[in-house]
Backbone as numpy.savetxt, mean C-alpha at the origin, in Angstrom:
# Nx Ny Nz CAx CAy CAz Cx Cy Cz
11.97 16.86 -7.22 11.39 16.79 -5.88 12.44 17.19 -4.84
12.19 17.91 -3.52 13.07 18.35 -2.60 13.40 17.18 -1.81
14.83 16.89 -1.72 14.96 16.32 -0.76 14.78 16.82 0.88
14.23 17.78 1.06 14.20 18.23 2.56 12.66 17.16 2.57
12.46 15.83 2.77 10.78 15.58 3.26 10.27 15.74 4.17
9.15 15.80 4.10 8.27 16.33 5.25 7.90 15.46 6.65
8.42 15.44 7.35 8.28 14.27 8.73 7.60 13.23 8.61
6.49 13.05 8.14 5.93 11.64 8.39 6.14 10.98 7.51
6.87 11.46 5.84 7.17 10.50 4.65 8.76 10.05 5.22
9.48 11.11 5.97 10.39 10.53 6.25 10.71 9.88 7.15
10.10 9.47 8.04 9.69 8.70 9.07 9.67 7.34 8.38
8.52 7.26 7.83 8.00 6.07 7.00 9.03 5.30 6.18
9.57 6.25 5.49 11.04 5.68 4.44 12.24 5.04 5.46
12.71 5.84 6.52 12.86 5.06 7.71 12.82 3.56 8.07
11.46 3.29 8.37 10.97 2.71 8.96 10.55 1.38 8.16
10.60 1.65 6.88 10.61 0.71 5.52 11.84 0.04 5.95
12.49 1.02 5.69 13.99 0.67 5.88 15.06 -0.01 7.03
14.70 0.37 8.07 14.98 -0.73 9.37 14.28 -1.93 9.09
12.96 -1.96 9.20 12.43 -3.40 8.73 12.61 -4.62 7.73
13.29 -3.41 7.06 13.44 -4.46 5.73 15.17 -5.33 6.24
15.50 -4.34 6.55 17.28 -5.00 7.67 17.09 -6.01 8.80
15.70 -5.63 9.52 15.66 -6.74 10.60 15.22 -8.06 9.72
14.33 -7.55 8.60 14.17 -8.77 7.87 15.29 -9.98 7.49
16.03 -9.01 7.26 17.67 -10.06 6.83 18.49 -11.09 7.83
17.75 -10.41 8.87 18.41 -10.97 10.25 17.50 -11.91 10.76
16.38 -11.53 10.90 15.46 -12.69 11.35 14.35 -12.44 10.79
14.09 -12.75 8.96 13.09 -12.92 8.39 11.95 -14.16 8.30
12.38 -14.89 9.06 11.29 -16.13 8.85 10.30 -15.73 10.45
11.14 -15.54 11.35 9.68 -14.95 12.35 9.34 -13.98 12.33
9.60 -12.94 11.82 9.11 -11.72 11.56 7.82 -12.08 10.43
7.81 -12.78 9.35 7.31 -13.11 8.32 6.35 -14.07 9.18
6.54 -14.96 9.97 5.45 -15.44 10.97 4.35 -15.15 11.49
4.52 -13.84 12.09 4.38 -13.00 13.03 3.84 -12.08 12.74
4.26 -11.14 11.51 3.35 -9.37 10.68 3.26 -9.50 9.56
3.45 -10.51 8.55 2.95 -10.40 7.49 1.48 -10.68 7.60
0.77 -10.94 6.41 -0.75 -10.54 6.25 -1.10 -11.98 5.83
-1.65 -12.78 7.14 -1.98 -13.77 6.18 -3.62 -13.70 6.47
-4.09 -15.27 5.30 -5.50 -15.01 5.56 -6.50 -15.27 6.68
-7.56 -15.00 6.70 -8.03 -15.59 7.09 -8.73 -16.97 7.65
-9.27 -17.37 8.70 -8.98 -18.80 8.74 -8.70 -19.22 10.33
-8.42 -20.47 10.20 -8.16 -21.22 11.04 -6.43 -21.21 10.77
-5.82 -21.23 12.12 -4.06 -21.33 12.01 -4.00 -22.66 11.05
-2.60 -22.06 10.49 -2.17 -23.77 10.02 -0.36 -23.82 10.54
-0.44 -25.19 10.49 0.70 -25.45 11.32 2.06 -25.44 10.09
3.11 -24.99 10.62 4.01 -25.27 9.82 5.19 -25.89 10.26
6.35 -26.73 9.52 7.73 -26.56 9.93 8.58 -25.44 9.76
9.29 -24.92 11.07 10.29 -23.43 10.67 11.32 -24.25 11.37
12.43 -23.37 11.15 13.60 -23.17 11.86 14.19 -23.42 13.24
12.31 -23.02 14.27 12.59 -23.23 15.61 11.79 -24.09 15.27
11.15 -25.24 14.54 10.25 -26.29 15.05 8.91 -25.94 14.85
7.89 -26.52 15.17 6.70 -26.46 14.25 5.83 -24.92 15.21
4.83 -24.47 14.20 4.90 -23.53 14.53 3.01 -23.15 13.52
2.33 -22.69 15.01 0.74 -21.95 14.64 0.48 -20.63 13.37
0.35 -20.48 12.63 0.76 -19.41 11.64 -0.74 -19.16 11.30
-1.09 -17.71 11.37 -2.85 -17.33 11.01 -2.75 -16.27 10.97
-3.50 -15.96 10.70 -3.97 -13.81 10.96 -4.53 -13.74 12.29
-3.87 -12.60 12.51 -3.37 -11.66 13.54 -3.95 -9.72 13.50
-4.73 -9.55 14.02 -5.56 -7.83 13.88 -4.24 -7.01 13.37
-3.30 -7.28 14.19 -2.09 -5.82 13.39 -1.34 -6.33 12.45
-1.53 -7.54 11.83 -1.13 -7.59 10.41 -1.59 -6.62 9.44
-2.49 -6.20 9.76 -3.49 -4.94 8.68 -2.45 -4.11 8.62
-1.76 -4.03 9.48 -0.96 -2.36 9.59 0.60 -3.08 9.49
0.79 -4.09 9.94 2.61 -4.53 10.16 3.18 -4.75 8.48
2.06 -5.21 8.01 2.84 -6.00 6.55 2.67 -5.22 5.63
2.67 -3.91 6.05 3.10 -3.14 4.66 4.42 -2.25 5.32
5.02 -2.59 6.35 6.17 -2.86 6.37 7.78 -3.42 6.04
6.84 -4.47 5.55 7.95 -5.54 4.99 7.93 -5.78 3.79
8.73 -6.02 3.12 9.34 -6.66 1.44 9.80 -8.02 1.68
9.79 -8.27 0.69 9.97 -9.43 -0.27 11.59 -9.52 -0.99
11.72 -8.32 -1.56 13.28 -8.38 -2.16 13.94 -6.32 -1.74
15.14 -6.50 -2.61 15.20 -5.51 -2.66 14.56 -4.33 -3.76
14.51 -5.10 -4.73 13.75 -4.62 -6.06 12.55 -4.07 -5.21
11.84 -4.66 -4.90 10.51 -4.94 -4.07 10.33 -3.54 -3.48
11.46 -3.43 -2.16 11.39 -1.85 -1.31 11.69 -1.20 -2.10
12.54 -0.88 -3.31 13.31 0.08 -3.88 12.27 0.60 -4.49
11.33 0.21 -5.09 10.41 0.67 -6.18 8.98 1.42 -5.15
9.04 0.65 -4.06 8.13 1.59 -3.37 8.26 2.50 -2.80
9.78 2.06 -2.02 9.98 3.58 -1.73 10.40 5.04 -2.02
11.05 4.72 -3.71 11.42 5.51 -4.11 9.61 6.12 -4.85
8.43 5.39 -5.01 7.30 5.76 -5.27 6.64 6.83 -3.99
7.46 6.39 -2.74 6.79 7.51 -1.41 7.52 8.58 -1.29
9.06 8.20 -1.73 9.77 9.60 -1.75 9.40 10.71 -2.67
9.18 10.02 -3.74 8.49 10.99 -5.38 7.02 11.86 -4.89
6.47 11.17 -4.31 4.92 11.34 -4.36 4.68 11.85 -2.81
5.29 11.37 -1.60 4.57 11.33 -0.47 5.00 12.92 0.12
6.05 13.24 -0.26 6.22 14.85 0.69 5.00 15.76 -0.25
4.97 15.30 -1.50 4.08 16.45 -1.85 2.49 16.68 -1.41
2.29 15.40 -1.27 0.79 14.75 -0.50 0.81 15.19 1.01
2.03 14.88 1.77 2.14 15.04 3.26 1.91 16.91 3.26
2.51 17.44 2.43 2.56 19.29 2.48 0.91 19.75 2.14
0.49 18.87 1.25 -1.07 19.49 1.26 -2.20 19.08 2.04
-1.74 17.50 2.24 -2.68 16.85 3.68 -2.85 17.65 4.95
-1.36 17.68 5.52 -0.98 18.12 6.86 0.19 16.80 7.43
0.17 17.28 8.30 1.32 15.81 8.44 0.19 14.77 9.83
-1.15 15.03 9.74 -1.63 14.16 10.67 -3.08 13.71 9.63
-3.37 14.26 8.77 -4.41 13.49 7.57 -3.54 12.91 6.82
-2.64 13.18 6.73 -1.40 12.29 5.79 -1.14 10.66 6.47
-0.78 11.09 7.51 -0.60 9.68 8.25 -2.14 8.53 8.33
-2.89 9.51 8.33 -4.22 8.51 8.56 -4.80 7.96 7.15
-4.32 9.20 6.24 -4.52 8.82 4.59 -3.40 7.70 4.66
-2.47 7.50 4.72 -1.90 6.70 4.76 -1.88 5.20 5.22
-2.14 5.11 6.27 -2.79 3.58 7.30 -4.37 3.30 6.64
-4.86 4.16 6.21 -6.33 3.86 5.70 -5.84 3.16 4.43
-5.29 3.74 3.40 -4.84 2.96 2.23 -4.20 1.53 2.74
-3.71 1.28 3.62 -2.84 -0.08 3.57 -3.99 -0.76 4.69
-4.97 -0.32 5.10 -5.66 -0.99 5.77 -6.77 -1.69 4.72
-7.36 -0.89 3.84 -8.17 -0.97 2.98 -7.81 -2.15 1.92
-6.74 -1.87 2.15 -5.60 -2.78 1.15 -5.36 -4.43 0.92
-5.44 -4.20 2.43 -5.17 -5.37 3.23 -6.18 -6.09 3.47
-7.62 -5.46 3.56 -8.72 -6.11 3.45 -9.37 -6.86 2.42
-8.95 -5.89 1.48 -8.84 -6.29 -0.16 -8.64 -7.58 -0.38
-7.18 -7.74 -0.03 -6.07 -8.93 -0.29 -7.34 -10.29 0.47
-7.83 -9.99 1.58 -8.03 -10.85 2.52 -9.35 -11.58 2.07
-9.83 -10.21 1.45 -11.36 -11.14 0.73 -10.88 -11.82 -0.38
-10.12 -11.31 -1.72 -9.86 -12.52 -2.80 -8.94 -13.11 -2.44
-8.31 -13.64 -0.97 -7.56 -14.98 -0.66 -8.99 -15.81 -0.15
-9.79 -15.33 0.47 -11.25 -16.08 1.31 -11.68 -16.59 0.12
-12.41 -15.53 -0.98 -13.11 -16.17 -1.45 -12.92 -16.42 -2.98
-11.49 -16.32 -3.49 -11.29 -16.48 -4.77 -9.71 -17.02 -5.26
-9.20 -16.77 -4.41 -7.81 -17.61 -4.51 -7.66 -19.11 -3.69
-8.07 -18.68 -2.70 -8.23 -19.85 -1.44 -6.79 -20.01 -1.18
-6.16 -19.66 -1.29 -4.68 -20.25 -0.89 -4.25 -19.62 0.69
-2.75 -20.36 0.78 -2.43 -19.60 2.30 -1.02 -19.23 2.18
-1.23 -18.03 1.78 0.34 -17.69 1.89 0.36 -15.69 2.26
1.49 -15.49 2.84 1.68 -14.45 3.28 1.47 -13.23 2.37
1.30 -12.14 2.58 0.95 -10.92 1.69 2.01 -9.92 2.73
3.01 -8.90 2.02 3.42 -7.84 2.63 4.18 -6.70 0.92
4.18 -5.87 2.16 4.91 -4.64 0.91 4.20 -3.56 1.43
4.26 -2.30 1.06 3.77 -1.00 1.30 3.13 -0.59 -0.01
2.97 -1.60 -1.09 2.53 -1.20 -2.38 0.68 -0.28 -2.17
-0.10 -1.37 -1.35 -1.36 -0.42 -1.33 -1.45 0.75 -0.78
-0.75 1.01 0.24 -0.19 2.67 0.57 0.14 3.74 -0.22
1.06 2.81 -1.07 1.51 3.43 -2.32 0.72 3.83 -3.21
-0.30 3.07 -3.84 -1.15 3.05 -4.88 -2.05 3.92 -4.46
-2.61 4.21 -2.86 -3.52 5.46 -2.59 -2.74 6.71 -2.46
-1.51 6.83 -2.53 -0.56 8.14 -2.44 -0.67 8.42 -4.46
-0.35 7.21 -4.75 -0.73 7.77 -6.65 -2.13 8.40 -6.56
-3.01 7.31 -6.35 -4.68 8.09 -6.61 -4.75 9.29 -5.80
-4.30 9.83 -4.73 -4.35 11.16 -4.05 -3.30 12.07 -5.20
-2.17 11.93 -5.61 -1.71 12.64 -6.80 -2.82 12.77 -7.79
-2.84 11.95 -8.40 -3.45 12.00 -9.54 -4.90 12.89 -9.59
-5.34 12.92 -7.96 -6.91 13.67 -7.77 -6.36 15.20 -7.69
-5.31 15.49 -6.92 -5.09 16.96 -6.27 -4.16 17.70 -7.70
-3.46 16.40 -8.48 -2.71 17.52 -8.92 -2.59 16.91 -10.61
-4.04 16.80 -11.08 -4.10 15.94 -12.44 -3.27 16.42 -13.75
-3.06 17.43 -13.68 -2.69 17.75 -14.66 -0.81 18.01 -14.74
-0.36 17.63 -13.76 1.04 17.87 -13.34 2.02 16.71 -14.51
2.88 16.52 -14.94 3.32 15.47 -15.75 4.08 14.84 -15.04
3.95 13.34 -15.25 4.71 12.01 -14.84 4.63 11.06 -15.61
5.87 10.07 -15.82 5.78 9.52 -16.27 6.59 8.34 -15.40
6.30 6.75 -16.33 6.57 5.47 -15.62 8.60 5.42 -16.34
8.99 4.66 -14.85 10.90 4.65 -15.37 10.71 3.86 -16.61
10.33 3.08 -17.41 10.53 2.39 -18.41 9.80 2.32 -19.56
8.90 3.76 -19.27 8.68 4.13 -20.86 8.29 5.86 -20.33
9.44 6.50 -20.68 9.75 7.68 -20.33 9.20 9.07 -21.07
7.89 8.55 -21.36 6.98 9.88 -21.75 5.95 10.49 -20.81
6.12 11.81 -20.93 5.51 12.67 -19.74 4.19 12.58 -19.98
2.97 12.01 -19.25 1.67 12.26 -19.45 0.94 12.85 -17.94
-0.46 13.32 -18.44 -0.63 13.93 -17.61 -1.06 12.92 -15.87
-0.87 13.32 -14.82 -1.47 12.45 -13.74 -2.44 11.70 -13.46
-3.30 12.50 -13.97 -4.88 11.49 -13.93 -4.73 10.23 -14.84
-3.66 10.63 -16.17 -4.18 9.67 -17.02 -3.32 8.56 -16.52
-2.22 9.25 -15.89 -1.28 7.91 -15.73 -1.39 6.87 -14.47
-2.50 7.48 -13.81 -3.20 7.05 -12.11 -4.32 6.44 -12.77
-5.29 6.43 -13.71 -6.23 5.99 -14.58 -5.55 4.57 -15.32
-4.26 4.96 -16.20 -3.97 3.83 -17.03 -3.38 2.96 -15.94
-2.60 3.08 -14.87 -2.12 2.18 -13.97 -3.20 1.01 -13.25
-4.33 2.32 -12.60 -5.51 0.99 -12.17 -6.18 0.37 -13.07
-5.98 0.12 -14.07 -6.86 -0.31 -15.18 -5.95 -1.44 -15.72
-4.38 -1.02 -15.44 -3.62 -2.29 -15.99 -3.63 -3.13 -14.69
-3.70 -2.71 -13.56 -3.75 -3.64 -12.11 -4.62 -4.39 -12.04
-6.45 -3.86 -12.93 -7.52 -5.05 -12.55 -7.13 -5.65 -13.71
-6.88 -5.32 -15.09 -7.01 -6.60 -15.91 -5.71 -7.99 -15.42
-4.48 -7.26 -15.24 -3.63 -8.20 -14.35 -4.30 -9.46 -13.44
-5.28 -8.21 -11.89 -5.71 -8.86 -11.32 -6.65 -10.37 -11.82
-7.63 -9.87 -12.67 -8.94 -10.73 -13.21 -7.91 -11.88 -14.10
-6.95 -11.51 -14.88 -6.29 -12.56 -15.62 -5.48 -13.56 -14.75
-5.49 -13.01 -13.94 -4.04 -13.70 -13.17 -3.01 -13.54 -13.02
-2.25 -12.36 -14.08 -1.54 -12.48 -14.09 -0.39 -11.81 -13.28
0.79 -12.40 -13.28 2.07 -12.14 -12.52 1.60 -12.56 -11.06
2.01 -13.56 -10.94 1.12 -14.50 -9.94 2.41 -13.71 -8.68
2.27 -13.92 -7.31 2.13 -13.30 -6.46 2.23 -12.17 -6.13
1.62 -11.19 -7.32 1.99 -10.17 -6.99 -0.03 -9.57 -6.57
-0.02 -9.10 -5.28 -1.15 -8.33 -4.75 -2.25 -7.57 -5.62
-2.54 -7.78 -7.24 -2.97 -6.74 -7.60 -4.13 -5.79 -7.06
-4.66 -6.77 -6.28 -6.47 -6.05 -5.64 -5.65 -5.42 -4.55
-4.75 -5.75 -3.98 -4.62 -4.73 -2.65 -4.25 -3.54 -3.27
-3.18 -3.44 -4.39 -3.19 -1.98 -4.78 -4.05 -1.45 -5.52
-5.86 -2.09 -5.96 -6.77 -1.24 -6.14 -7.51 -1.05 -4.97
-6.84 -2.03 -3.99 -8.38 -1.34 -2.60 -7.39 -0.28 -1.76
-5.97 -0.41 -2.05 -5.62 1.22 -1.62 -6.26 2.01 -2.52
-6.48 2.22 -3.72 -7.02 3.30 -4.51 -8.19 3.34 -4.00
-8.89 2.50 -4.04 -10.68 2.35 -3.39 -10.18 3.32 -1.92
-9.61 2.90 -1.20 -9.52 3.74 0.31 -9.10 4.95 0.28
-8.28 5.43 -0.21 -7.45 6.65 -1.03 -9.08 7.17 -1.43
-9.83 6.71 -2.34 -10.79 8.01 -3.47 -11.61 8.13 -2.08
-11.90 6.99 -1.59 -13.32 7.56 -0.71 -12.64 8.12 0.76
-11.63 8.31 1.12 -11.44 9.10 2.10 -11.20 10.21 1.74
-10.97 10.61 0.83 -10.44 12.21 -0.11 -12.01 12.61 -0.08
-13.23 11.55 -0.96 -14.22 12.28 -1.02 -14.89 12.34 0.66
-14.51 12.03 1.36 -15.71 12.03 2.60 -14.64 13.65 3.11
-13.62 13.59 2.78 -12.67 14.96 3.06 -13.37 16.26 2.43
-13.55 15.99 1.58 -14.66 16.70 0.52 -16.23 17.14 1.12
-16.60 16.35 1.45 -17.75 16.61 1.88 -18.98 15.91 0.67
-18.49 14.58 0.06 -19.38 14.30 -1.10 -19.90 13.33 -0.92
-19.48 12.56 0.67 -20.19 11.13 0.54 -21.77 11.61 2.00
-22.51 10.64 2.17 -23.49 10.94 2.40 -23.30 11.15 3.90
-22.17 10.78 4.68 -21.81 11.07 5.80 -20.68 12.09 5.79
-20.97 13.43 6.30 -20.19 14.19 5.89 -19.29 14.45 7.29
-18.18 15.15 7.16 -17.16 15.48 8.51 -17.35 16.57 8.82
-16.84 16.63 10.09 -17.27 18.14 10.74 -16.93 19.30 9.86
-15.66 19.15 9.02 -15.35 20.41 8.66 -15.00 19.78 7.56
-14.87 20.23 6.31 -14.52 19.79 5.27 -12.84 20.35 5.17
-11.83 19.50 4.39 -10.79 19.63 4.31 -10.02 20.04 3.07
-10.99 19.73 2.40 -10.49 19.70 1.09 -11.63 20.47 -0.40
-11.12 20.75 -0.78 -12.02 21.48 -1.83 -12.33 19.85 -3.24
């Protein structure tokens, strides 16, 4: 992959990246404040400055896929936007890219928000750029299926579709089992969910079609 990226992936990698530094500095109100929590009524907590209203907030949709959790955490996503996102940003444009982009982590985020409502019930924060991520795989895997990739820790080349196919398929059984408990699995299939159906309405295949079609 070229390192020259294309403005808005490198923007973004950026911008991962300052955040994740202010995190270090003042991660408990930041984490207050833009992570993704659920829905609901506030609940009160003890912090640092003293007790404190904590709820969802409208630009959590968009702030908390800003932020990480560890370093492992950013490293793996962003080195997933550097791999994947200039090649997506060069065939999007660099202004359907950005909106493909916020649509996946919005979609994402909604995801998360319904199985905390109505199937986890719990209250705890959600962040990462992973559902962003996961609709930048499903946009690979649609435009360029047959290209080879493979996962860092089992290093055989298969083709895109299959490996954008076997990934969401290991994310819902994860999801439905439970397993690897805080980790988001539905938000990185409702980026894929937001990812396929904005590609197809790009297309011209869903029943509301766009002025101009974008995409073949």
């Amino acid at each position: 992959m070229p390192f020259n990226l294309p403005p808005v992936t490198r923007n973004l990698l950026i911008a991962n990246v300052v955040v994740f530094l202010l995190q270090q500095v003042a991660g408990e109100v930041l984490l207050q404040h833009f992570a993704l929590w659920p829905w609901g009524p506030d609940q009160i907590f003890q912090t640092s400055q003293g007790l404190a209203s904590i709820g969802f907030r409208p630009w959590q949709l968009v702030t908390y896929a800003f932020m990480h959790g560890s370093i492992t955490h950013i490293l793996f996503n962003m080195f997933a936007l550097y791999m994947f996102g200039g090649t997506i940003e060069r065939t999007f444009g660099a202004r359907n890219f950005t909106i493909y982009y916020f649509v996946c982590a919005i979609v994402a985020a909604i995801a998360q928000l319904v199985v905390v409502q109505w199937f986890t019930h719990g209250f705890y924060p959600t962040i990462g750029a992973s559902g962003a991520i996961f609709g930048l795989l499903l946009a690979f895997g649609m435009l360029y299926p047959h290209e080879k990739v493979m996962l860092i820790f089992l290093p055989v080349p298969m083709p895109a579709w299959l490996f954008v196919t076997g990934y969401a398929a290991v994310e819902l059984v994860l999801g439905v089992t439970d397993t690897e408990a805080g980790v988001a699995h539905f938000a990185h299939l409702g980026g894929m969910v937001g990812g396929i159906v904005l590609i197809q309405y790009w297309r011209g295949k869903l029943p509301i079609k766009p002025r101009q079609r974008l995409m073949r």
